[in-house]
N, C-alpha and C positions, 0 to 999 in steps of 0.2 A: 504494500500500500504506500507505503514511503517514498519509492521508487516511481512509482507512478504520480506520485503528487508532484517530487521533484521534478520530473519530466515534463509535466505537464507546464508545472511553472516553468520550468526555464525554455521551455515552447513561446511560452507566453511572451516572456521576456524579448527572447533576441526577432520574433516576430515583432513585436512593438518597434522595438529599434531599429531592425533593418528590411522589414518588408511593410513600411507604412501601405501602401497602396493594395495590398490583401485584407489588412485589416480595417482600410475603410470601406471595404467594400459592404454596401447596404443589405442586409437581410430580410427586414422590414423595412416602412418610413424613420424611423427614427432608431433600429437597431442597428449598429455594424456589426462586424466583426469582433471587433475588439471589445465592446458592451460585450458580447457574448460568451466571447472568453472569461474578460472579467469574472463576470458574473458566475462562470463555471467556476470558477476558482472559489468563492465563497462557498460553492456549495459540494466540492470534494475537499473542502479543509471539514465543513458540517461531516459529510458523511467518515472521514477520515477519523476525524473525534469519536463519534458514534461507534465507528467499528471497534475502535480502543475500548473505548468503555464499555463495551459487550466483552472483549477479549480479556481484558481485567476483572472483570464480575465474575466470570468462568473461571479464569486459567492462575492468576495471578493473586485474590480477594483470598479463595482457599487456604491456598499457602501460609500468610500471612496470618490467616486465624490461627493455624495449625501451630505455627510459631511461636504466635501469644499462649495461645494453650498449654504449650512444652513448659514456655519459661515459666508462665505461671502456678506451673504444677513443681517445677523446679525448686520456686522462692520456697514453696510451704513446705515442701521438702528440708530445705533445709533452716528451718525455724523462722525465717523472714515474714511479715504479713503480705503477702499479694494486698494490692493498691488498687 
């Protein structure tokens, strides 16, 4: 996903810079090109995010309980109050 975002962006980019004339090309009355992109780009950073935090709720949130779980079974183990 990162790979692709980056790509994406830097599509964006060196087209901005060096191929004005694609990017003003009208898609609508008042859409170009470059609106378009734009706009893409907010909306694969959204779904970029999203996929993340689908992927961490799953894969990464577990773990992390798991961990707390250990230590804090650790503390009382060894006469500590868990907090």
């Amino acid at each position: 996903m990162v790979a692709i975002f980056l790509l994406s962006y830097l599509s964006y980019l060196l087209l901005s810079a060096y191929a004005r004339d694609f990017m003003s090309v009208r898609i609508t009355e008042s859409v170009n090109v470059a609106m378009a992109m734009g706009v893409g780009q907010f909306a694969l950073t959204f779904a970029l995010a999203w996929a993340y935090g689908r992927f961490s709720a799953r894969a990464i949130d577990p773990l992390a309980e798991e961990i707390r779980d250990r230590a804090r079974a650790e503390e009382t183990l060894d006469g500590r109050v868990a907090a």
